[in-house]
C-alpha positions in Angstrom: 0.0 0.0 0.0 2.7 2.3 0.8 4.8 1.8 -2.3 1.6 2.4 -4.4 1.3 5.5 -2.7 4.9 6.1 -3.1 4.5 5.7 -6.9 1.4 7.9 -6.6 3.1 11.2 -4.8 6.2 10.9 -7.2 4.2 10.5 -10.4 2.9 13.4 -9.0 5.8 15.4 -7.9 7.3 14.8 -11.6 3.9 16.3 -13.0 4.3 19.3 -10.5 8.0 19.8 -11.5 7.8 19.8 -15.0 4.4 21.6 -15.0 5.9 24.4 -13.3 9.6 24.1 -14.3 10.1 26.7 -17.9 13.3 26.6 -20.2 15.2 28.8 -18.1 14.4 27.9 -14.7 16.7 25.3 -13.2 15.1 21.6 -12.1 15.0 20.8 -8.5 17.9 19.5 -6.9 17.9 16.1 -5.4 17.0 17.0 -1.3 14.2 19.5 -3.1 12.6 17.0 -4.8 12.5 14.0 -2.2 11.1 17.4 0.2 8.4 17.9 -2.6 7.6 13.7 -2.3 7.4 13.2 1.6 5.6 16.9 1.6 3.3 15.2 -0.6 2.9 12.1 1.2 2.5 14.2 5.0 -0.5 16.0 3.1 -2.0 12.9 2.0 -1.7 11.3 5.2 -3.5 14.2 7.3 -6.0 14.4 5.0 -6.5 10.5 5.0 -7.1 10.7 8.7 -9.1 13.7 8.7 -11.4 12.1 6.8 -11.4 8.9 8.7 -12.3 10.9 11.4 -15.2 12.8 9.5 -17.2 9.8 8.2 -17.2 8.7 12.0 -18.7 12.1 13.0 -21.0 12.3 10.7 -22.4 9.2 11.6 -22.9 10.7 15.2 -24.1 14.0 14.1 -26.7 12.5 11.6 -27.6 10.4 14.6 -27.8 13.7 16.3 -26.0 12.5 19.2 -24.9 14.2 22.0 -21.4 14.3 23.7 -21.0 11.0 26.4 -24.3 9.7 25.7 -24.5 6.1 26.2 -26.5 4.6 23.0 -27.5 0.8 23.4 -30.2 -1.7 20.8 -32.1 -4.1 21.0 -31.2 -7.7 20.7 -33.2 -7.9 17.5 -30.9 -5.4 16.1 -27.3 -6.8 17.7 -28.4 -10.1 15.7 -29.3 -8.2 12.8 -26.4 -6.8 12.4 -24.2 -9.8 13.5 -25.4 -11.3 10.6 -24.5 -8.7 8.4 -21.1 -8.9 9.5 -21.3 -12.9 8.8 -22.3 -12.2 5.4 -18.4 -11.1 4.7 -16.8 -13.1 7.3 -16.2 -17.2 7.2 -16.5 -16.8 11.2 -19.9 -18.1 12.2 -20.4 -15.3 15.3 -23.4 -17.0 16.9 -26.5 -14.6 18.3 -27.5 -16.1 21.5 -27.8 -15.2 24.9 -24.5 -15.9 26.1 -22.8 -13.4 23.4 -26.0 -11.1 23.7 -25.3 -10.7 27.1 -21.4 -10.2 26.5 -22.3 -7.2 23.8 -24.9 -6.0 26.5 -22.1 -5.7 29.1 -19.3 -3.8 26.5 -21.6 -1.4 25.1 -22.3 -0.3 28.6 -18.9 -0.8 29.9 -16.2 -1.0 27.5 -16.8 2.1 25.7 -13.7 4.1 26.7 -11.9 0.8 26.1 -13.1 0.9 22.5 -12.4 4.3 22.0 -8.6 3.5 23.0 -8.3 0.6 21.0 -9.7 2.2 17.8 -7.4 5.4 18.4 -4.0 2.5 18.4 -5.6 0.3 15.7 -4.2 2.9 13.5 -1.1 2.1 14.2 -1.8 -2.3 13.5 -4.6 -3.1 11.3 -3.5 -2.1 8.2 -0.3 -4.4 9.2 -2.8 -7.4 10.7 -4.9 -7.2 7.5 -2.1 -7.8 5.2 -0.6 -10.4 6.9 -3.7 -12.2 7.2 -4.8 -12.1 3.8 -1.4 -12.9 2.6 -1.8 -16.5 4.9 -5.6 -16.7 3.8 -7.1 -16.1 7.2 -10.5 -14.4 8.0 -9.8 -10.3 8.7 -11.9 -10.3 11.7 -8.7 -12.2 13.6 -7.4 -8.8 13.7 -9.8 -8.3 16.6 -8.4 -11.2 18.5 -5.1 -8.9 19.0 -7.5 -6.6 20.7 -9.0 -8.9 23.4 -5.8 -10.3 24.2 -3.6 -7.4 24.7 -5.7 -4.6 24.2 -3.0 -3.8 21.2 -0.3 -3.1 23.7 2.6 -4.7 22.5 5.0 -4.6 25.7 1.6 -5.9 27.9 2.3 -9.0 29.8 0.0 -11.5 32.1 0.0 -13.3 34.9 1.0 -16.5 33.5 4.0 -14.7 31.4 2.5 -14.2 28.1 4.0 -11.5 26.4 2.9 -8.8 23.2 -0.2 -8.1 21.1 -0.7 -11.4 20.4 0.1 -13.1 24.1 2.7 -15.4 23.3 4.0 -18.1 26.3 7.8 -18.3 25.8 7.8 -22.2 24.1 4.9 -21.0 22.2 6.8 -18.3 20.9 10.2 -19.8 20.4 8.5 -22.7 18.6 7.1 -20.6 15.7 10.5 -19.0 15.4 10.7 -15.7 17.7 13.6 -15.3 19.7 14.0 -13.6 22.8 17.7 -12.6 24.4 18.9 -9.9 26.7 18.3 -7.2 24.0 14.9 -8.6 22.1 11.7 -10.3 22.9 10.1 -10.7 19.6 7.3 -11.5 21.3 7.0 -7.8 21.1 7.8 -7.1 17.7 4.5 -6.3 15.6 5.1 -7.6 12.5 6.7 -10.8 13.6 4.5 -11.8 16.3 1.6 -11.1 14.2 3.7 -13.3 11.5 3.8 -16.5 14.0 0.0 -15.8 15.1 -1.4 -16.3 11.8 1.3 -19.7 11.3 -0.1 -20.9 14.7 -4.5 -19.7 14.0 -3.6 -21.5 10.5 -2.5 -24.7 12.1 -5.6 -24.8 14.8 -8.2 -24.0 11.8 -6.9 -27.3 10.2 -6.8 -29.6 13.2 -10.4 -28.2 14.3 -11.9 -27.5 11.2 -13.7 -24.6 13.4 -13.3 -21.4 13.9 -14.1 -21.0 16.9 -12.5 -24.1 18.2 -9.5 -22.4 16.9 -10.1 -19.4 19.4 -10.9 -21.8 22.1 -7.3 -23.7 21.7 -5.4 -20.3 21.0 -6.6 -19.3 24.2 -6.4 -22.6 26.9 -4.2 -24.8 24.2 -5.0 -27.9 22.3 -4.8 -29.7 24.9 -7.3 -28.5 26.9 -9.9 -28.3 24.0 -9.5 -31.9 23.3 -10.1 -33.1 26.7 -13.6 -30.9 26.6 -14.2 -32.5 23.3 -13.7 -35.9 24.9 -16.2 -34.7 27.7 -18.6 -33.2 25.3 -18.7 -36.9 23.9 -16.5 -36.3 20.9 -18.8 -32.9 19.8 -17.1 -31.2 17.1 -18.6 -27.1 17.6 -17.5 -24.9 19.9 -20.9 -24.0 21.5 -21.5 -27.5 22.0 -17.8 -28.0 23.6 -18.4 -25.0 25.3 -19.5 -26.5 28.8 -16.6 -28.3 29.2 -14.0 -26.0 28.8 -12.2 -24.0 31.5 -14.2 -20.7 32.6 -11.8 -18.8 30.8 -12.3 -20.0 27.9 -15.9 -20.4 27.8 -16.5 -16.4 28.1 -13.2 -15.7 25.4 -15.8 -16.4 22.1 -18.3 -14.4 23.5 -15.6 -11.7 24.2 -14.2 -11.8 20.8 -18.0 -11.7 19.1 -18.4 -8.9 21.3 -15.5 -6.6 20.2 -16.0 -7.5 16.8 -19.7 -5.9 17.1 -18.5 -2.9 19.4 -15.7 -1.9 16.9 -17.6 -2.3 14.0 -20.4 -0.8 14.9 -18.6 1.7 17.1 -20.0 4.8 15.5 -23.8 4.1 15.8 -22.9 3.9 19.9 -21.5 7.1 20.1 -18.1 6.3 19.9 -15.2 8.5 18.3 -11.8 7.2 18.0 -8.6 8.0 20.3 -6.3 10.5 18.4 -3.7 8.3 17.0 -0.6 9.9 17.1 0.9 8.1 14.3 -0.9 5.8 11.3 1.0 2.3 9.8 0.9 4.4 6.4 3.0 6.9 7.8 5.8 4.5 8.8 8.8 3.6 7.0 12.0 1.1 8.3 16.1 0.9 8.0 18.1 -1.7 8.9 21.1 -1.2 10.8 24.4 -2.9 10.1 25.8 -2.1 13.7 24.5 -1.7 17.3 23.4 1.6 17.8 21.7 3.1 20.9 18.6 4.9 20.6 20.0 7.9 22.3 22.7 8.2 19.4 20.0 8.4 17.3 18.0 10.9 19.0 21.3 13.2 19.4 22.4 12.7 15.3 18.7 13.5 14.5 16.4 14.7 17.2 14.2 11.4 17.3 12.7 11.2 21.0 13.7 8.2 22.6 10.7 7.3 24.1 8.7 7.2 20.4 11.4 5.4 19.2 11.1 2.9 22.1 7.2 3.3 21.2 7.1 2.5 17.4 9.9 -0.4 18.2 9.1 -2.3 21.5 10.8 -5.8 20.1 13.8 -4.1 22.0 14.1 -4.6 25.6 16.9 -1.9 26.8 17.0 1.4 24.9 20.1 -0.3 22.6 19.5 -2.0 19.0 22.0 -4.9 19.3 24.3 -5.9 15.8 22.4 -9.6 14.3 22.2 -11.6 11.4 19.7 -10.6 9.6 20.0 -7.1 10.5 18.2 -5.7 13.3 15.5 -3.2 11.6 13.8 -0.4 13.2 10.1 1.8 12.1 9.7 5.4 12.3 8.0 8.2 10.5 9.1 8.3 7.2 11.0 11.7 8.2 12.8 10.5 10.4 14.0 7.3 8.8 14.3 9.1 6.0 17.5 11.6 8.0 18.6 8.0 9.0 19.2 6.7 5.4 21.0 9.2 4.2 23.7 9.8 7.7 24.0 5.9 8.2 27.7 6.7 8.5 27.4 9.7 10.5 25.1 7.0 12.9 27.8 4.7 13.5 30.7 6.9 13.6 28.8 9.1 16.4 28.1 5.8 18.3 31.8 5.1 18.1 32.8 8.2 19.7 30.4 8.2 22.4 30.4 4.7 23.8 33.1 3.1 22.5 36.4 6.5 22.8 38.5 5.5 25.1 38.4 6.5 28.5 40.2 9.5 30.3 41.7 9.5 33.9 42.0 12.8 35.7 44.3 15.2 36.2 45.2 15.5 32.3 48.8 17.0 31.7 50.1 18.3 29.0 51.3 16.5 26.1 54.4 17.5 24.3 54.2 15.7 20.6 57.2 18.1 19.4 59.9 19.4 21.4 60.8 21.9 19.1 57.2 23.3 18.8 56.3 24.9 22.1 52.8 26.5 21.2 50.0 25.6 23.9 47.0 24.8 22.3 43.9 25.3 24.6 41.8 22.6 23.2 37.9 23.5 23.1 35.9 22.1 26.6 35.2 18.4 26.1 38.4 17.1 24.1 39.6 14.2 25.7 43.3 13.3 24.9 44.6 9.5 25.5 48.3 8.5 24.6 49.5 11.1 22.0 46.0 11.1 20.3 43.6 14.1 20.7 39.3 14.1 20.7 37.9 16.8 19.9 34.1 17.2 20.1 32.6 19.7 17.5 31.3 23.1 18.6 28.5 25.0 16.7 30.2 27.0 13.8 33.3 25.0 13.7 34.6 23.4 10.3 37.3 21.1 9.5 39.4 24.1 8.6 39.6 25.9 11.9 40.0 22.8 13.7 42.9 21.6 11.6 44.8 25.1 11.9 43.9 24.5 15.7 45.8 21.4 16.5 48.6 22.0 13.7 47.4 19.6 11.1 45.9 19.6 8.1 41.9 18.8 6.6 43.3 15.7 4.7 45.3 14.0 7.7 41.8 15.2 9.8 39.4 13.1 7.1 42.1 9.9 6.7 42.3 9.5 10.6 38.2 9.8 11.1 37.6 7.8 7.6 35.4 10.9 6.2 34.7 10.6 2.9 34.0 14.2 2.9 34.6 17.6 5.2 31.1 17.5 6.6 31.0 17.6 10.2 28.0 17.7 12.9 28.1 19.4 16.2 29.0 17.3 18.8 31.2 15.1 16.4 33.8 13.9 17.9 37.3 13.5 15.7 40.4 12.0 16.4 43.5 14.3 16.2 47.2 13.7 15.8 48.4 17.6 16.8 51.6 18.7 16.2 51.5 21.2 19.0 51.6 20.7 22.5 48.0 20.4 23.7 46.5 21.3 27.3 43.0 19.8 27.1 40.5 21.6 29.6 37.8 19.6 30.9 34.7 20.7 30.5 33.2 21.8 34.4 30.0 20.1 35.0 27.2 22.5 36.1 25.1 21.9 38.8 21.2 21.7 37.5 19.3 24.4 38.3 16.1 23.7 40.2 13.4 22.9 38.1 10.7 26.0 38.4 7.7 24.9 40.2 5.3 26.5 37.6 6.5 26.2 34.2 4.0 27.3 31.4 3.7 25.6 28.2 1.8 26.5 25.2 0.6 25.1 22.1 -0.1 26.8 18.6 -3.8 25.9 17.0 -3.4 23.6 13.8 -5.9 22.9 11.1 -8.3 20.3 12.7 -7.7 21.1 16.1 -10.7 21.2 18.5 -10.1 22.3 22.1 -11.4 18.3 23.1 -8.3 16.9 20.8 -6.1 19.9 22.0 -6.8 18.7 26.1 -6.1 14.7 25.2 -3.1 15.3 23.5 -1.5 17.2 26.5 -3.2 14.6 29.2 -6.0 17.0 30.2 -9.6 17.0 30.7 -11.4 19.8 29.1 -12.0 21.3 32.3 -8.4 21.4 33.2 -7.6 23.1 30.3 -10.2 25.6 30.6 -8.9 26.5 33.9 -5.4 27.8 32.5 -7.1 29.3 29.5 -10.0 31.7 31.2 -12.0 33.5 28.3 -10.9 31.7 25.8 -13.8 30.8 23.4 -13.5 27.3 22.8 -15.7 26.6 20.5 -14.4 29.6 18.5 -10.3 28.6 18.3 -8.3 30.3 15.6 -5.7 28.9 13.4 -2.4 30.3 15.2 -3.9 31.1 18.3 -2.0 30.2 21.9 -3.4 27.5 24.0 -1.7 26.8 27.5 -1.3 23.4 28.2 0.6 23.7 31.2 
């Protein structure tokens, strides 16, 4: 889906250019023209979820709904529309009491877990959808995630099953996810998602019933076959049902029941979380060496915690070196800055976790006796053995640094492997000086107190409503109201100040 749209924004982007490009104007360069493609794309995106959001609200408003109400049937009209949604489903999801009673129970009380789990589905179903149809399975088993983890990847139970599709540990390692001191892939979306369809695949064909197939995925094969002995060899769930553990007899009626609530979501009144990022909006690289995440966050400004978000196979906040290569997702910005300084990645690891280590007090070294120019290296240059680091300032180049320590740009580039004279802030290169150097550690400053009442604002965007503007920042609407006194809010302005904080 993402490369057609790929193909899409470039055939347009071409179209644009050449449109707009005449004899005499030059063509975009390179870095313009992938800008003009992931502009394109971002655009696209937005409006893709806008409108998501729209067909949802005007459901409710052509419902003419009001704000919390609680909407519920009758059962004549939960069946009804459970058999609508057999009509494109192989699933047979039963009407009867027991999963009447179960939809009775979440529309009353599972509404704000609905509204959660449609606000992350974003970020999965697109991902579960393909995946499924790729192995041949029924869509609705994307819903399955949703009762057993609640699509929280990193959730674990009681009994130690682990990601968004519960895995045990030997249930996991036997359809091929590994788990060491750096990655559970129990966690990892794509391939626990991977192993759940290899493992609902294999219970369909030993059970020849769907919802068998749920019954074993959730107390094991083991413990549906002893109910079917019990049953007198019956061969339906419903009929097997008695005999199963209590656990297991309410999990079909739990699955038929989020299947309703989150297709059906709309006509109770129910508007999805904000999701703060769609699959469609994700991209991946793969890394040829360990790298720490906060390496990435300092070469590129990627938060940590959204990279530990979007990529929760990892345990620690390190992406270990393995064959294959370990790959991670992020916004297609952001990978994007990753692609094009891999080098810069691996060369700023180097220098952070792996330069050797100074001991205190540093003297002087003298590399030339005849030469005996004191060089007072910039705060943070660390020196070890006759070999000088020196971490990059804002505005320096290779040029001033080189004049500096007494050497030259070329020696500079051959002893740090550049390939070019392109250099970051907070680089750090290895120097051979020619001068005698007095390196100055940098003092560390003592953190100020943090103030007790530190205000924070945010700008108004297109879309925003003062409801979406409070749950992105944590807040009821009453909180915010509070630190925003007269504001109108159902009169915001594109631009306008909001304090969040």
């Amino acid at each position: 889906m993402r490369i057609v749209l790929l193909l899409i924004a470039i055939q347009w982007s071409f179209s644009l250019v050449f449109a707009q490009t005449k004899p005499n104007t030059p063509a975009l360069s390179e870095d313009q023209f992938v800008n003009v493609v992931e502009q394109s794309l971002a655009l696209y995106y937005a409006d893709y979820a806008k409108k998501n959001n729209e067909s949802y609200e005007s459901v409710i408003a052509k419902l003419n709904y009001q704000d919390g109400q609680v909407v519920s049937f009758s059962d004549e009209v939960y069946c009804q529309r459970l058999k609508e949604i057999n009509k494109l489903t192989p699933f047979k999801l039963e009407c009867n009491e027991a999963t009447l009673s179960t939809i009775r129970f979440f529309v009353a009380n599972r509404r704000g877990f609905a509204r959660i789990v449609l606000g992350r589905s974003r970020l999965y179903f697109d991902m579960y959808e393909a995946k499924l149809a790729e192995h041949g399975l029924p869509l609705e088993l994307k819903y399955l995630s949703v009762i057993e983890s609640g699509l929280r990847p990193q959730v674990k139970s009681r009994a130690g099953a682990l990601g968004l599709w519960q895995f045990m540990y030997g249930t996991g390692k036997m359809f091929g996810l590994r788990d060491n001191s750096y990655i559970d892939e129990r966690m990892d979306p794509n391939k626990s998602t991977e192993a759940a369809c290899k493992y609902l695949k294999q219970l369909y064909n030993i059970y020849n019933d769907w919802n068998l197939a749920l019954a074993a995925y959730n107390a094991g094969p083991g413990n549906v076959n002893k109910a079917i002995r019990r049953s007198g060899n019956k061969t339906t769930y419903w009929e097997v049902r008695p005999f199963l553990p209590k656990e297991t007899q309410g999990y079909v009626p739990n699955f038929i029941a989020a299947t309703y609530l989150l297709t059906y979501h709309a006509e109770h009144n129910i508007i999805p979380a904000e999701a703060p990022i769609h699959f469609v909006e994700l991209d991946s690289i793969c890394l040829s060496e360990g790298v720490h995440m906060s390496t990435i966050d300092k070469l590129i400004g990627w938060d940590v915690e959204e990279i530990k978000t979007l990529n929760p196979v990892y345990k620690a906040n390190f992406i270990p070196e393995t064959t294959p290569k370990q790959c991670i997702y992020g916004p297609i910005k952001h990978i994007g800055k990753l692609v094009s300084l891999e080098d810069s990645l691996y060369k700023l690891e180097q220098s952070i976790f792996n330069a050797p280590k100074v001991t205190a007090p540093i003297t002087p070294i003298v590399a030339n006796d005849n030469d005996s120019t004191i060089v007072n290296a910039t705060p943070g240059a660390t020196a070890a053995g006759n070999t000088f680091y020196h971490k990059v300032q804002p505005g320096e180049t290779l040029t001033n640094i080189s004049t500096k320590y007494g050497t030259t740009v070329n020696q500079l580039m051959t002893l740090n492997g550049l390939s070019n004279a392109n250099i970051y802030v907070g680089q750090r290169l290895k120097i051979e000086s020619t001068k005698e150097v007095e390196v100055q550690q940098t003092p560390v400053a003592k953190p100020e107190p943090a103030a007790a009442t530190e205000k924070k604002y945010y700008v108004i965007k297109s879309g925003d409503t003062f409801g979406k503007v409070a749950q992105r920042h944590g807040k009821s609407i009453s909180q915010l109201r509070q630190l925003n006194p007269g504001v109108n809010i159902e009169r915001l302005q594109l631009g306008q100040k909001i304090r969040v904080k």
